[in-house]
N, C-alpha and C positions, 0 to 999 in steps of 0.2 A: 461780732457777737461774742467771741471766744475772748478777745480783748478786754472787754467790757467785764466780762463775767470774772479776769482776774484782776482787774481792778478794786473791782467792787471788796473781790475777794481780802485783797490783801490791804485794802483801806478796816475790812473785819478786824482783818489780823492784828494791824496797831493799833487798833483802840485797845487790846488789850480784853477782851471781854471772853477770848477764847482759848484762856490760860493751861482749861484743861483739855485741847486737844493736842496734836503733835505740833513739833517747832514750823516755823515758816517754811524751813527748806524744803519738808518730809509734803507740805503743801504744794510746792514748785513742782515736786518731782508726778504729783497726782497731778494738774494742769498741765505737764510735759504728755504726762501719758492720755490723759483726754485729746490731746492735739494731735499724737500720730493717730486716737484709736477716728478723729474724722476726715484725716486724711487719707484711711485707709477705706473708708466708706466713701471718698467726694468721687475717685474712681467708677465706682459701680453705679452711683449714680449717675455720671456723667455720660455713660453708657444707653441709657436708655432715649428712645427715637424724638428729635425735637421738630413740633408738627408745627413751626414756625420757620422751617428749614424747606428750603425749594430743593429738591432734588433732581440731579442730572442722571438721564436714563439714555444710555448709550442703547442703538439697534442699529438695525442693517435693513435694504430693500431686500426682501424675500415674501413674494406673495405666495399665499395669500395670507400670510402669517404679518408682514409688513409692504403695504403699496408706497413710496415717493412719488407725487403728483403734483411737480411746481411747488415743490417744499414744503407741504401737505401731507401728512402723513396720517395712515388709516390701515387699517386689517385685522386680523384678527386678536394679535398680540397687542396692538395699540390700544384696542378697545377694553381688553383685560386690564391691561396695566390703568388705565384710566379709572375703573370701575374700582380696582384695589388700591388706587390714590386714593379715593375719596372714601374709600372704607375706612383707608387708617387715618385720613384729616391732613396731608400732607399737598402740598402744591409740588410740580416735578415740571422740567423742562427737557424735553427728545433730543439728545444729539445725534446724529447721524454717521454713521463708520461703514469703509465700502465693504469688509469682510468680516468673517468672525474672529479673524487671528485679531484685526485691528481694534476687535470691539473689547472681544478679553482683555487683551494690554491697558485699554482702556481703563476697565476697571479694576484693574490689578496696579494698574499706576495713580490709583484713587482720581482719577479725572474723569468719573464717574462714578455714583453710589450704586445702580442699579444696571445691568444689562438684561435688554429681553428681544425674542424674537424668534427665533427655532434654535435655541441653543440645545445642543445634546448633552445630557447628566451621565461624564464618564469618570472611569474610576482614576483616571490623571488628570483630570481636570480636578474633581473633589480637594485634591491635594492642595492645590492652588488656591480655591475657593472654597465660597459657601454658595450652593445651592439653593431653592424654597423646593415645595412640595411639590413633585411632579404637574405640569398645567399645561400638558398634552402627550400621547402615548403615538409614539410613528414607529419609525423603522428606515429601512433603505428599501429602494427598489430601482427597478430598469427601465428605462424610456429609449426605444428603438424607433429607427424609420417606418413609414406606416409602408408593411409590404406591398401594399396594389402602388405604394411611390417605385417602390424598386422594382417592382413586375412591366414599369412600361419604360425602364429605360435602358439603353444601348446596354451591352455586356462589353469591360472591361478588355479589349482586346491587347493591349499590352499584358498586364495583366498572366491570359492565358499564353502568351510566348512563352512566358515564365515561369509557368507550374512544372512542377518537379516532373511531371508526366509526361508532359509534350518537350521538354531537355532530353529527357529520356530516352522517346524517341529518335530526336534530333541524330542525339549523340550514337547509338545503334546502326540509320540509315548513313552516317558520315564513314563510320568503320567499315561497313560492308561496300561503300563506295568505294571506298580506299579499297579492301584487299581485291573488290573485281577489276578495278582500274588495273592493279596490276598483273593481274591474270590475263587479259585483252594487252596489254602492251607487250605480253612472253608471247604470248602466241601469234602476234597481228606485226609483230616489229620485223619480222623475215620473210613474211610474205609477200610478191611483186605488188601484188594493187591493193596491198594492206593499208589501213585507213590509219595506221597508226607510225609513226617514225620511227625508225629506227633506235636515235639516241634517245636517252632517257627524259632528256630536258629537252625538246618542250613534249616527246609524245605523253609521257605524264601527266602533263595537263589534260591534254584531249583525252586521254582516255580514261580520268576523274571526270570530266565533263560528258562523256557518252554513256558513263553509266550511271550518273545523276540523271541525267533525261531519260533514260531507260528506265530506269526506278521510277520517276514518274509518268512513264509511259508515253514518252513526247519522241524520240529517237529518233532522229532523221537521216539515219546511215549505219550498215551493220554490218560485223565484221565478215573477211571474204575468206578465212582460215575456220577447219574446220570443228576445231577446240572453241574456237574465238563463236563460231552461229550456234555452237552446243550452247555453251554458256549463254549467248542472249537469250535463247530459248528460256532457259532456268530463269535468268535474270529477270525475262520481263513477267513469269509467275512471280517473280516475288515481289516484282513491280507494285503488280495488283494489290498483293496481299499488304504489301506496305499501305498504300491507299488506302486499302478498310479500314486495316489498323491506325493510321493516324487519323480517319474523320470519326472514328469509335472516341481516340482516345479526345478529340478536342473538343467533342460532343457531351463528353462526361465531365472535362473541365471547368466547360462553360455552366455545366450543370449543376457541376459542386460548387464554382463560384456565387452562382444565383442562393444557390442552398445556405451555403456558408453567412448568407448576410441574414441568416431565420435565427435571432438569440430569443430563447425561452425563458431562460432560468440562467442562475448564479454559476451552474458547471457549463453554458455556454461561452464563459467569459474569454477564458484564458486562449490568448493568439490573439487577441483582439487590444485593440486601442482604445479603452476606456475614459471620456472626460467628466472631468466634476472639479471642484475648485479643491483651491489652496488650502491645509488648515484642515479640511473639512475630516469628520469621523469615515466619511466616504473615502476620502483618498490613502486615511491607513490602515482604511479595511481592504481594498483593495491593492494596499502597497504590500500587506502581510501575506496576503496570497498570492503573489508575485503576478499580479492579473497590469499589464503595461496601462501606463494614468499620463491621459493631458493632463496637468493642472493649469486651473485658470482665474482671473480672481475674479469674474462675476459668474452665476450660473446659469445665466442669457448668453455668455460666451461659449458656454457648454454647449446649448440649447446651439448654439449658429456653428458651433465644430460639428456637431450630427446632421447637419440639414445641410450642409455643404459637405460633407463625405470625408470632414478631417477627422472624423472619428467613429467609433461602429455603434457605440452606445451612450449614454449618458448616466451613473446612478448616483444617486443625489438620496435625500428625503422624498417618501412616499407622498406625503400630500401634498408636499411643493408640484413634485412632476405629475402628478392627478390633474391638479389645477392647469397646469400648462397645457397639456393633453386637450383639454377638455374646453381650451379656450384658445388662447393666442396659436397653440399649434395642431388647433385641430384639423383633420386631414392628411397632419405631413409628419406628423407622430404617434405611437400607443405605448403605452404601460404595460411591462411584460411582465412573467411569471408574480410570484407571492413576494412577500416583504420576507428578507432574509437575514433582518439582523433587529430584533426592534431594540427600539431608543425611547428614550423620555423624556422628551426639552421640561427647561425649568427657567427659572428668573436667576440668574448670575448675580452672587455681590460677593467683596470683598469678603477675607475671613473676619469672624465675629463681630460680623455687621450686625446693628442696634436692632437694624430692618427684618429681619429675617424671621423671630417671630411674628412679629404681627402682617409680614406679608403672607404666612403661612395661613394666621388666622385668618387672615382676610378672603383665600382662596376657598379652604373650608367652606367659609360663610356661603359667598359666591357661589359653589355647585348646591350647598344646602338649600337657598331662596329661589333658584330657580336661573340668577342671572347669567353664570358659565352657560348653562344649556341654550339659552337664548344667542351668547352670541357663537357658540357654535353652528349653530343652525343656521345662523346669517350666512358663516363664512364658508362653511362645509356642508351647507343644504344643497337640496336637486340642482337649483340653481346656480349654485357656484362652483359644484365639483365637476 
């Protein structure tokens, strides 16, 4: 068209009939300047969304927000996304990515236009991307073993050898072995029918071994010296008192072990093995609080490190671990304390993506007509939560 119009142009010009406007060139230099001024507009045009365009929409299996079923894909986000295709007149095709790290790269490496699914809107991710309008309000929360699971099974007896408590002890009854052993080897090593020898090595032994069994009250021989029967006397009071004291102390271990696996809240974290995947807003929220993280890269892996005892908890997304709770691990898990960090998943694109308003408008519209509510209600009604 631009061609044409200086053709025309300058066929004008030699006829000669435009004598009194400026020369030809002063002509050239206006057609020069009309050609950058539409090439500086064909940009911004070209910017705007082409509804002849199939878009590729990168997610992930995360229900109930995304189900994979035989390559089938369905949930909450699916259905959104669907209903905002066809708002704005566009055809899209699902790609599938098994984490969120995988799914961003994705559309950060433009090999997808759109991601959606529980993505969380944070302020380093922003930076990366573009965002749409908030198109659901979560949070994190905690998913624990259901405690009537951990009320019917054995207690941990390795474990309590090892608490700091029963060491403690340990270490106390070894010392006081040791200094009465040699107390019973002074006094018993000169006596004719002394139980104990003379030399140091081996009466030593034996007389660390008579006052281990004395200490627990087993003794089956006592000394024939008259320092040596003082002391057992003493000894085996303390025999006793050793005994209370350690089924007190292993009683309380076991106690606080059963107790220790009760997580409430966010300040029961810390000492604990928490899993949740890779990537996720969960793993550096809890890498910031120095709270110890499996990570893993599906959040069914998570799900199977709690239910096998490789880990104490799991915190993830609030309605993700609702949904789980409440279905697949109902029985052998619960939802603890409040959500303690809320989030706002959004649809993920590239920066100054064409999409971006009109997926915006489109969401609007959608809560305005009534259809967001509807499929809310599918996914996070009585039934499904």
């Amino acid at each position: 068209m631009i061609y044409a119009f200086a053709r025309k142009l300058h066929q004008f010009l030699a006829t000669g009939k435009m004598k009194c406007f400026p020369k030809p060139h002063i002509w050239l230099g206006l057609v020069c300047g009309l050609l950058v001024l539409l090439l500086v507009v064909h940009p911004v045009q070209s910017q705007k969304p082409d509804a002849k365009q199939s878009l590729l929409v990168a997610t992930r299996a995360i229900p109930p927000f995304v189900f994979a079923d035989n390559g089938e894909l369905s949930g909450f986000s699916i259905d959104l996304w669907r209903s905002i295709a066809s708002y704005i007149g566009v055809d899209s095709k699902f790609v599938e990515y098994p984490n969120v790290a995988n799914l961003l790269s994705a559309v950060k490496d433009g090999k997808a236009n759109v991601g959606i699914a529980a993505i969380s809107i944070t302020a380093e991710r922003q930076q990366e991307f573009d965002f749409s309008l908030p198109m659901f309000a979560g949070g994190l929360q905690i998913l624990v073993r259901d405690p009537k699971t951990n009320s019917t099974e054995p207690p941990n007896i390795l474990q309590l050898f090892f608490s700091v408590a029963l060491l403690q002890v340990i270490g106390l009854a070894m010392l006081l072995i040791v200094i009465a052993a040699h107390i019973i080897w002074l006094s018993e090593r000169h006596h004719k029918e002394g139980m104990i020898s003379k030399s140091y090595f081996p009466g030593i032994f034996k007389a660390c071994w008579w006052a281990a069994a004395t200490l627990a009250t087993q003794a089956d021989e006592m000394p024939k010296g008259v320092i040596g029967r003082v002391l057992a006397i003493i000894w085996m009071f303390i025999g006793v008192v050793f005994v209370a004291y350690f089924t007190a102390a292993a009683t309380t271990s076991l106690t606080v072990q059963q107790l220790q696996a009760d997580i409430k809240s966010v300040d029961d974290l810390p000492g604990k093995l928490v899993a949740t995947t890779a990537g996720s807003t969960a793993a550096t929220y809890l890498k910031e609080h120095k709270i110890s993280v499996l990570e893993v890269a599906k959040i069914e892996q998570a799900y199977d490190a709690l239910e096998t005892k490789k880990a104490d908890a799991v915190v993830f997304d609030a309605p993700v671990l609702l949904f789980y709770a409440a279905n697949q691990g109902q029985g052998k898990v619960e939802v603890v304390g409040s959500i303690f960090r809320e989030e706002n998943y959004g649809i993920v694109l590239p920066n100054n993506s064409p999409y971006r308003k009109p997926i915006n408008s489109a969401l609007l519209k959608l809560k305005e007509n009534g259809t967001y509510q509807s499929l809310y209600d599918r996914w996070f009604g009585t039934k499904k939560s």
